[in-house]
ZAFI-161117 format. One record per residue (C-alpha): residue number from 1; residue in one letter; x negated, y negated, z negated. Coordinates in nm, 4 decimals, decimal comma. Layout:
<pt><n>NUM</n><res>A</res><east>X</east><north>Y</north><up>Z</up></pt>
...
//
This chain:
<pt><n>1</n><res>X</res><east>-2,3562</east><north>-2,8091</north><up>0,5423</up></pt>
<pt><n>2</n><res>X</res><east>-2,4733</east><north>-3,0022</north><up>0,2742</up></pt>
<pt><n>3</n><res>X</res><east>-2,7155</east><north>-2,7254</north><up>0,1970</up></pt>
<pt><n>4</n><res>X</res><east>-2,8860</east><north>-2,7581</north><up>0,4715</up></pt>
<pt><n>5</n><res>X</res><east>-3,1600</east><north>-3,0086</north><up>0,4990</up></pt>
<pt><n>6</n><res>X</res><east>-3,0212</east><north>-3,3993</north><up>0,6161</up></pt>
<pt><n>7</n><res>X</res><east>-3,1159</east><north>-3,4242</north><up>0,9731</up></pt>
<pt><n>8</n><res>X</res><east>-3,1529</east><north>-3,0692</north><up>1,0779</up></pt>
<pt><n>9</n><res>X</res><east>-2,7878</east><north>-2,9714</north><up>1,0192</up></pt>
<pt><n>10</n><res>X</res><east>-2,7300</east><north>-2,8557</north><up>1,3950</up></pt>
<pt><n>11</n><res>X</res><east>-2,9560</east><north>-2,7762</north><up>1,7046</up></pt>
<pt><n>12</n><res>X</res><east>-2,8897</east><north>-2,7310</north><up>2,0275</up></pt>
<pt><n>13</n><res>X</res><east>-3,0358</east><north>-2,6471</north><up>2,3777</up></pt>
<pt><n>14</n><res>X</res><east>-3,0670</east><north>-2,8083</north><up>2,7195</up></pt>
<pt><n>15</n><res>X</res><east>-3,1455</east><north>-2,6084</north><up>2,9935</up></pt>
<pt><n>16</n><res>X</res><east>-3,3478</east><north>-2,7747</north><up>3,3187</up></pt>
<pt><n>17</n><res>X</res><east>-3,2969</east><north>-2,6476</north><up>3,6927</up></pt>
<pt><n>18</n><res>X</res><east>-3,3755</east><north>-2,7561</north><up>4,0284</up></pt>
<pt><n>19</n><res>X</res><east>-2,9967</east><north>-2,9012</north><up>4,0681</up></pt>
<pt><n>20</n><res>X</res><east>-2,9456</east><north>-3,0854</north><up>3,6966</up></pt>
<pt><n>21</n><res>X</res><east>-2,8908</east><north>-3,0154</north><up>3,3473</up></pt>
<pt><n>22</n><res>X</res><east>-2,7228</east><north>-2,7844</north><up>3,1343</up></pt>
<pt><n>23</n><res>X</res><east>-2,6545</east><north>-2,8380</north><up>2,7471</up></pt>
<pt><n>24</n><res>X</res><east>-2,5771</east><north>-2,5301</north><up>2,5360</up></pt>
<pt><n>25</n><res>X</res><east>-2,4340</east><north>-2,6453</north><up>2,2430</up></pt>
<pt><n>26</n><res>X</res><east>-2,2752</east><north>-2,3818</north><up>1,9740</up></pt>
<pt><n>27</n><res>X</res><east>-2,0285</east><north>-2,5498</north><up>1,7221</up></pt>
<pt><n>28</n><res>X</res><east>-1,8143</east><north>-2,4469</north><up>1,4839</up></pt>
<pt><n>29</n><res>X</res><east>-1,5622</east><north>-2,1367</north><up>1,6190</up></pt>
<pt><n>30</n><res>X</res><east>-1,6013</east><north>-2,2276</north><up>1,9814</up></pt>
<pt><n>31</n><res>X</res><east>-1,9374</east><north>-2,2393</north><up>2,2494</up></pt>
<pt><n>32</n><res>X</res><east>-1,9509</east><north>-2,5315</north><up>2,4429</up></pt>
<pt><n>33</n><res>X</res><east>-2,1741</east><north>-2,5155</north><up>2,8189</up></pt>
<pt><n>34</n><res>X</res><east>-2,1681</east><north>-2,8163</north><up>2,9706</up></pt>
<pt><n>35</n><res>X</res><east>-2,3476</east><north>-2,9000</north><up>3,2993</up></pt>
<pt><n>36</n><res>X</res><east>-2,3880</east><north>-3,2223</north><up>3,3089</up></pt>
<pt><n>37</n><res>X</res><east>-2,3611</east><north>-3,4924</north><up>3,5945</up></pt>
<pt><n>38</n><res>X</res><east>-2,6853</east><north>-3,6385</north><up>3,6211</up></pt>
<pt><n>39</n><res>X</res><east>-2,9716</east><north>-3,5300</north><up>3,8679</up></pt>
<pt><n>40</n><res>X</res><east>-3,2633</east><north>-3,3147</north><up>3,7809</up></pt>
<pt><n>41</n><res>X</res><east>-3,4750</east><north>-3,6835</north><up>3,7457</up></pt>
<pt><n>42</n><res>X</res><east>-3,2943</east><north>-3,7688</north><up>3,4908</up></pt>
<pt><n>43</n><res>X</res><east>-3,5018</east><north>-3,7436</north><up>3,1404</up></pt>
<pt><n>44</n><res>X</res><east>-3,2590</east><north>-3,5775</north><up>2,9268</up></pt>
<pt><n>45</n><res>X</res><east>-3,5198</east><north>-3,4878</north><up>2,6451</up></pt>
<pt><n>46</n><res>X</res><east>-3,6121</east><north>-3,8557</north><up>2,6089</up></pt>
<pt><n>47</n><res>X</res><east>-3,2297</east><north>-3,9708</north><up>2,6659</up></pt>
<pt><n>48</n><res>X</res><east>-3,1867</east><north>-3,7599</north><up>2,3157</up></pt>
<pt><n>49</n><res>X</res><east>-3,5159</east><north>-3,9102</north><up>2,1408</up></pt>
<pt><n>50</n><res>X</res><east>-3,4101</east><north>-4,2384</north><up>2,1866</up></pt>
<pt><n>51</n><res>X</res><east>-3,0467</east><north>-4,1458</north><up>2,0610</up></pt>
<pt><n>52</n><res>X</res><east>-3,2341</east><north>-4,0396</north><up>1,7111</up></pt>
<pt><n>53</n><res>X</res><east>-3,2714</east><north>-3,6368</north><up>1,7514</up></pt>
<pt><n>54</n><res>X</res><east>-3,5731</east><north>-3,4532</north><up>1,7109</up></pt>
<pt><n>55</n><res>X</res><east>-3,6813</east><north>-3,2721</north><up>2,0479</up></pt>
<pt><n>56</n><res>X</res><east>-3,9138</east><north>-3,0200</north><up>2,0768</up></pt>
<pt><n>57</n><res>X</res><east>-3,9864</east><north>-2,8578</north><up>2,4511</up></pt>
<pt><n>58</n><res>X</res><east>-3,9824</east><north>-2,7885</north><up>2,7287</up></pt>
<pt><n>59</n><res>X</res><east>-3,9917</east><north>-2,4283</north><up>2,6842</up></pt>
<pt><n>60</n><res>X</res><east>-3,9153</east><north>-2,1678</north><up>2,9315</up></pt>
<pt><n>61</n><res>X</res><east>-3,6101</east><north>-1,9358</north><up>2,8652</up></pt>
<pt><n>62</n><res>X</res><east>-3,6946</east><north>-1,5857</north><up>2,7422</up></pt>
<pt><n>63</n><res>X</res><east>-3,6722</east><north>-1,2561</north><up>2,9063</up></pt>
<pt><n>64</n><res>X</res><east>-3,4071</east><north>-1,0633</north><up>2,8134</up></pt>
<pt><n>65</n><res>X</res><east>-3,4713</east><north>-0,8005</north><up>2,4819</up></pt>
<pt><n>66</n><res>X</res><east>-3,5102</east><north>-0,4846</north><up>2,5677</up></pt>
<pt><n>67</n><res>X</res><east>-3,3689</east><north>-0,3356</north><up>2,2854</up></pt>
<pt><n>68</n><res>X</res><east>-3,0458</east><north>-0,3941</north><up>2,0567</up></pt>
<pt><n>69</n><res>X</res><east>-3,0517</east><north>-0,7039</north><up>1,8815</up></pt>
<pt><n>70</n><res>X</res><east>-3,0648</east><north>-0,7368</north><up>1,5434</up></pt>
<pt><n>71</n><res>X</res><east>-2,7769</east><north>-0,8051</north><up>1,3343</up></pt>
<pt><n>72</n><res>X</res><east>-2,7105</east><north>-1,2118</north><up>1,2554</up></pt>
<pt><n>73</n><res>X</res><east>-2,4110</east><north>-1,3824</north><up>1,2385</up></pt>
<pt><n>74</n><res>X</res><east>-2,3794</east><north>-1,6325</north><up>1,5703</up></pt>
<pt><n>75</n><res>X</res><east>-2,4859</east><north>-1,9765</north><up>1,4679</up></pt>
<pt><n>76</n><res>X</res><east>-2,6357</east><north>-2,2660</north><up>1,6404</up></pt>
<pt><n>77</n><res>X</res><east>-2,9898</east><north>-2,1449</north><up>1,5544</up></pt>
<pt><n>78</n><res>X</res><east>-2,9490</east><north>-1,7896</north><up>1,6459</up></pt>
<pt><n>79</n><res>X</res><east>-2,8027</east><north>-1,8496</north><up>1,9874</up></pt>
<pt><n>80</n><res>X</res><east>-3,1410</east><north>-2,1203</north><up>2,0597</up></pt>
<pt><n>81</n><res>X</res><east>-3,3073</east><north>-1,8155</north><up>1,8946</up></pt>
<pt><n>82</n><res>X</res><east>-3,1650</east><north>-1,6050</north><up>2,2131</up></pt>
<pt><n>83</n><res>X</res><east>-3,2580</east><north>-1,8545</north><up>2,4983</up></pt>
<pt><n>84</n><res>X</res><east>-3,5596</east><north>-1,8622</north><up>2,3952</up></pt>
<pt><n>85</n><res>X</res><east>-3,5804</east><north>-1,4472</north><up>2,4064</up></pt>
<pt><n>86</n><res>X</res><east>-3,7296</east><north>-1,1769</north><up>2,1615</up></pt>
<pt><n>87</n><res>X</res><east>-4,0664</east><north>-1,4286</north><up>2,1243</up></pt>
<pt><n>88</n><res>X</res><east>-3,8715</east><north>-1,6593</north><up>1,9305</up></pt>
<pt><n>89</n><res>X</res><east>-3,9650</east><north>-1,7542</north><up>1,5714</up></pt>
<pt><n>90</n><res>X</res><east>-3,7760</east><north>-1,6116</north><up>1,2949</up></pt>
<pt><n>91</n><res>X</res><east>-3,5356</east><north>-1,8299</north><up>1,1185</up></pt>
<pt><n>92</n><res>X</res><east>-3,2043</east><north>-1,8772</north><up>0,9562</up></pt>
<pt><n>93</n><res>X</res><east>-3,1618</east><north>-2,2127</north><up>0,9339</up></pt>
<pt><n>94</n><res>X</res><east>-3,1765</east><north>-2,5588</north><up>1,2139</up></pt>
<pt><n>95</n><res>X</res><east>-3,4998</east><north>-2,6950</north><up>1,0092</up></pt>
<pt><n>96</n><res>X</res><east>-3,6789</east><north>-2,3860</north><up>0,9648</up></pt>
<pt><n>97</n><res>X</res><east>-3,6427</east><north>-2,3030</north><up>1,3081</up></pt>
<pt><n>98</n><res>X</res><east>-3,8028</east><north>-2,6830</north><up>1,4158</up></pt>
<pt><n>99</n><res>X</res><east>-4,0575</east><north>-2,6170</north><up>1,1989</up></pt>
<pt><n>100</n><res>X</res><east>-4,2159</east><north>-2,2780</north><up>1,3464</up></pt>
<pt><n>101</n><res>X</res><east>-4,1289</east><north>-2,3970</north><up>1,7416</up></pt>
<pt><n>102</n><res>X</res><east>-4,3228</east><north>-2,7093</north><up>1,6592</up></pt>
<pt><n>103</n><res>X</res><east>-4,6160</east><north>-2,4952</north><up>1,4968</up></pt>
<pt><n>104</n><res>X</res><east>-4,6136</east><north>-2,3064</north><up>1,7917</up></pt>
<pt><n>105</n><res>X</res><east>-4,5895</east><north>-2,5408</north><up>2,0578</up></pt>
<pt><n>106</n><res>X</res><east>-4,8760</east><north>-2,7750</north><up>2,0241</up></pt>
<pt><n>107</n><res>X</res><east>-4,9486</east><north>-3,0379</north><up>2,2669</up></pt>
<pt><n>108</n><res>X</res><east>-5,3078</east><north>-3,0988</north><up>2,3128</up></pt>
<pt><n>109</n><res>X</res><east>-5,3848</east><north>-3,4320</north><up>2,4272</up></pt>
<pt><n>110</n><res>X</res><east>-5,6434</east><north>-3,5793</north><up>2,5981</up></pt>
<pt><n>111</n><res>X</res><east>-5,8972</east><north>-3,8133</north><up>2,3395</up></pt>
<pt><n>112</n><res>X</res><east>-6,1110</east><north>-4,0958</north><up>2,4900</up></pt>
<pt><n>113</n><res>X</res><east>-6,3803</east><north>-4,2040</north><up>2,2911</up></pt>
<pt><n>114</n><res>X</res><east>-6,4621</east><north>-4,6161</north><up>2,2821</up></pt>
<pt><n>115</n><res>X</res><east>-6,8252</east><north>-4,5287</north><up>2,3598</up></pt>
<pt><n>116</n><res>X</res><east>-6,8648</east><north>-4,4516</north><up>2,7407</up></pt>
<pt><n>117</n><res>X</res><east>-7,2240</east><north>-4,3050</north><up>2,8281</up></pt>
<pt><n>118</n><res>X</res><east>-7,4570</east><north>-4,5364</north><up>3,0616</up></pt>
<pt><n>119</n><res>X</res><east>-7,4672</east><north>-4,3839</north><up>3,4167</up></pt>
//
């Protein structure tokens, strides 16, 4: 672990549906699903920000592949690499991972310029 960059030593996914959560959460020699007891109000994503992790999201699960998949040992970033489907960003390791999602997910927001035109 100590290889790894400090504060992207593990990921993890939480899954949204119309009934509640669902936390996905691979650690060492065992999978852990949890569905958790809180309503589908409840803002899980900013529950975790405010507890210090990174979050990146919401993205929709992926399709399933169509083909074999390749061959990677099971790890915490290869299973969040398989929820997210075949679209997924290559990587091996927790930080690498955050790093292409967050390239690829964007958020645009809205600017307001001081200046508002005369009507």
């Amino acid at each position: 672990m100590r290889l790894l960059r400090p504060g992207f030593r593990h990921c993890f996914a939480g899954l949204q549906d119309e009934s509640g959560w669902t936390v996905v959460d691979p650690l060492s020699g065992r999978l852990l699903v949890t569905r958790l007891a809180v309503g589908p109000e409840f803002d899980l994503p900013g529950f975790w920000e405010r507890a210090g992790c990174r979050v990146l999201g919401p993205f929709e699960p992926g399709a399933p592949a169509r083909c074999l998949p390749s061959v990677v040992p099971l790890s915490c970033v290869s299973l969040c690499r398989g929820l997210l489907g075949p679209g997924a960003p290559f990587a091996v390791t927790p930080y690498a991972l955050y790093r292409r999602l967050k390239k690829n997910f964007r958020i645009k927001e809205n600017v307001l310029d001081e200046e508002l035109t005369e009507l």
